[in-house]
C-alpha positions in Angstrom: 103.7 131.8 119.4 101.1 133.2 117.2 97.8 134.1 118.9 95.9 131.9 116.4 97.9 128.9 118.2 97.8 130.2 121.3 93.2 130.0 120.8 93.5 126.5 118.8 96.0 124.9 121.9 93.8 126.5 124.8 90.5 125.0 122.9 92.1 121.6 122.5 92.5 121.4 126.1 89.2 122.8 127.2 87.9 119.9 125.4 90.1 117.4 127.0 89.0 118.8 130.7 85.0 119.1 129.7 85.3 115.2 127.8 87.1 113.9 130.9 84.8 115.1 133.3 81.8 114.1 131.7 82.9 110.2 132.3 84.2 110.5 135.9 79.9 111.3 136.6 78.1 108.5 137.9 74.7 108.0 137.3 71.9 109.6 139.7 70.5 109.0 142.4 73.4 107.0 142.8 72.4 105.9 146.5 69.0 105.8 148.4 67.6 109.0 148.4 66.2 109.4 152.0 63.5 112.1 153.4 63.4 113.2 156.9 60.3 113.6 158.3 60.4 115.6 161.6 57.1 114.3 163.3 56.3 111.1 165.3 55.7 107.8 162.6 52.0 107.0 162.3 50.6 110.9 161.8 49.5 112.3 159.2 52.5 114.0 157.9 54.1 110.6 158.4 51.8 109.1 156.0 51.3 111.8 153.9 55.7 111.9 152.9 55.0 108.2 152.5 52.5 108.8 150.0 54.7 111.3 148.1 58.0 109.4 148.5 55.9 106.2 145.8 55.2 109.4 143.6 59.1 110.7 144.0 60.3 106.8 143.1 58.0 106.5 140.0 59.0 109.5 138.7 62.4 109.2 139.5 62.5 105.9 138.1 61.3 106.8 134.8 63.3 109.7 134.4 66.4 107.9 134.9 65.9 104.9 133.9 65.1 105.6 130.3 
């Protein structure tokens, strides 16, 4: 075999194994996404990871969404 075959055969099948990877992806976040807050519910840092979790959805949501 030629070494210009050998290059075209082992880029035909890079492409195959890059295209067929690209479909077996689902879409993310593809479950809930969860944060763990380490303190007692009702504190401050309680409320304050509930405040950024609304931020984290909306953004989220419009980034993936689109």
């Amino acid at each position: 075999m030629s070494k210009t075959l050998k290059g075209v055969m082992v880029l035909i099948c890079c492409v195959f194994i890059l295209g067929a990877s690209s479909f077996a992806q689902e879409v993310y976040p593809n479950k809930p996404v969860q944060i763990i807050v380490p303190f007692a519910a009702g504190g401050s840092l309680d409320l304050i990871a509930r405040i950024l979790s609304e931020k984290f959805r909306d953004s989220l949501d419009s980034l993936f969404l689109c």
